[in-house]
VMD Tcl script that draws the C-alpha trace (Angstrom):
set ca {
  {16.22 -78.87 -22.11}
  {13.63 -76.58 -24.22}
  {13.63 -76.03 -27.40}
  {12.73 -72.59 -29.16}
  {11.39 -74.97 -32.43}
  {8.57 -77.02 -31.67}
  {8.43 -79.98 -33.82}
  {11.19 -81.66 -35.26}
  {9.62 -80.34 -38.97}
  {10.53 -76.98 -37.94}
  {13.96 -77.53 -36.92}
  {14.53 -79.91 -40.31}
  {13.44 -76.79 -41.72}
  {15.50 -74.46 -40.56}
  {18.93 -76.87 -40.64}
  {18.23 -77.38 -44.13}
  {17.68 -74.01 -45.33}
  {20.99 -73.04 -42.81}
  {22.88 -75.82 -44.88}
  {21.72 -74.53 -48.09}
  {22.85 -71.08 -47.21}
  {26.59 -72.14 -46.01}
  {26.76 -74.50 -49.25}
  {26.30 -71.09 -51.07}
  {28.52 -69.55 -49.17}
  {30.97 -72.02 -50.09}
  {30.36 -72.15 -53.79}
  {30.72 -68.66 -54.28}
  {34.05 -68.54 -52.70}
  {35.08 -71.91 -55.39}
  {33.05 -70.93 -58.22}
  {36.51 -69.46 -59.38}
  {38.04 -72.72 -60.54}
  {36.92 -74.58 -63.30}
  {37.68 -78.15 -61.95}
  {35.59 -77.20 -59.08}
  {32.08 -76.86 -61.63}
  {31.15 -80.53 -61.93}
  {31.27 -81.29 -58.04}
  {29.71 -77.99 -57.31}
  {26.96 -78.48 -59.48}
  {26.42 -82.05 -57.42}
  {26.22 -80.26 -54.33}
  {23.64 -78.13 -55.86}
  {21.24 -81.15 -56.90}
  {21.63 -82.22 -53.09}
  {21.09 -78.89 -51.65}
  {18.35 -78.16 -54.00}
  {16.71 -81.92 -53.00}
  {17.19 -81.23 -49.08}
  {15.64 -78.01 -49.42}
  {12.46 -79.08 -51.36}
  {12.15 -82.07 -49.06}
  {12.06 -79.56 -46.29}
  {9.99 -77.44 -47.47}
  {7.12 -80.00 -48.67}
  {7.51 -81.20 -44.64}
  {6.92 -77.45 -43.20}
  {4.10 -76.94 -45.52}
  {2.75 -80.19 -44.09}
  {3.34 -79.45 -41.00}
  {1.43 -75.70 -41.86}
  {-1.65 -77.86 -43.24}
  {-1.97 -80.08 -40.84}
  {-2.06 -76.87 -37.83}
  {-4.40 -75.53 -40.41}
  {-7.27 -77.98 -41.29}
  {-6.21 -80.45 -38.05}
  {-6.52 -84.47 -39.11}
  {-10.32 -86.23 -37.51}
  {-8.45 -89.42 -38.43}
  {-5.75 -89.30 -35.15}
  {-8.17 -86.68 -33.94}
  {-5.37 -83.90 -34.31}
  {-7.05 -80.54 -33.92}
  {-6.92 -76.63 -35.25}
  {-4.46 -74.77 -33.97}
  {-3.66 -72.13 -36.29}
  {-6.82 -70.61 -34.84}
  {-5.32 -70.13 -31.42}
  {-1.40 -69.56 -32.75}
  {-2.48 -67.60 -35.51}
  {0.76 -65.16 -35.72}
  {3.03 -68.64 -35.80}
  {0.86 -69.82 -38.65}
  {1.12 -66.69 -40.45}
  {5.41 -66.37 -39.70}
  {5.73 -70.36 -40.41}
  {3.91 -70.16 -44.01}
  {5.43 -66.86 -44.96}
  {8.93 -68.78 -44.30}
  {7.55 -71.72 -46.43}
  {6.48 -69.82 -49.26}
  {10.09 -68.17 -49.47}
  {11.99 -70.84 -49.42}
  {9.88 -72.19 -52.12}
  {10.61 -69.38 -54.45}
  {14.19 -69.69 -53.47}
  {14.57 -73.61 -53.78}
  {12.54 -72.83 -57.70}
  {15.56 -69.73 -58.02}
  {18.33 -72.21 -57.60}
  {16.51 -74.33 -60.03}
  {16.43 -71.95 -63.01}
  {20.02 -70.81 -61.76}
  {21.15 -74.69 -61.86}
  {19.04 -75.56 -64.92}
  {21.05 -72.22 -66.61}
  {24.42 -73.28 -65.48}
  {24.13 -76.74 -67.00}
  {22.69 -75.58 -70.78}
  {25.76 -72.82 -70.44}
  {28.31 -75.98 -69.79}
  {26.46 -78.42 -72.23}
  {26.54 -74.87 -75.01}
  {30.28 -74.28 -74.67}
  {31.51 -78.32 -74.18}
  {33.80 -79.77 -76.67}
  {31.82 -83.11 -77.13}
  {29.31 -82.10 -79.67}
}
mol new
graphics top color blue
foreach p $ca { graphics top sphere $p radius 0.5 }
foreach p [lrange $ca 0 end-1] q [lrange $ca 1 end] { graphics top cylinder $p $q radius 0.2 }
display resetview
């Protein structure tokens, strides 16, 4: 059986960021109730963890096919699947700026909560 992704970084990469996606999906359609906030904002610390971990292992990944490792003599090969390279770190580099967006959009949620709780 072949696979359309490579290396198993690439397909981490891609479940994760499909996970993340259908997690949003979800938590848009419960945002609505109140009870569900707490347990929604837990998913969002694992989603936000899964896609940072996946993203530091594609941009690894990118590196490595970049600069090559002498140590398990691992060569170049950006040089010779240059357009890959190019597709693989553009994908990197936005999910980064997504997985900060969540961030901010997590770190806002939870000073809004901790503003309008009733325990200080």
């Amino acid at each position: 059986m072949h696979s359309t992704l490579p290396v198993p970084t690439c397909r981490y990469f891609v479940v994760a960021n499909a996970m993340a996606c259908a997690f949003s999906a979800v938590s848009l359609a419960a945002c609505r109730s109140r009870s569900a906030v707490v347990p929604l904002m837990i998913g969002d610390l694992v989603m936000l963890a899964l896609l940072f971990s996946a993203v530091g292992a594609a941009a690894e990944f990118g590196i490595l096919g970049e600069r090559g490792n002498s140590h398990v003599r691992w060569g170049k090969v950006c040089h010779v699947y240059n357009k890959f390279c190019e597709r693989a770190m553009a994908a990197v580099i936005v999910s980064l700026i997504a997985s900060f967006t969540i961030l901010v959009h997590l770190m806002l949620a939870m000073l809004d909560i901790h503003k309008n709780s009733s325990y200080y």
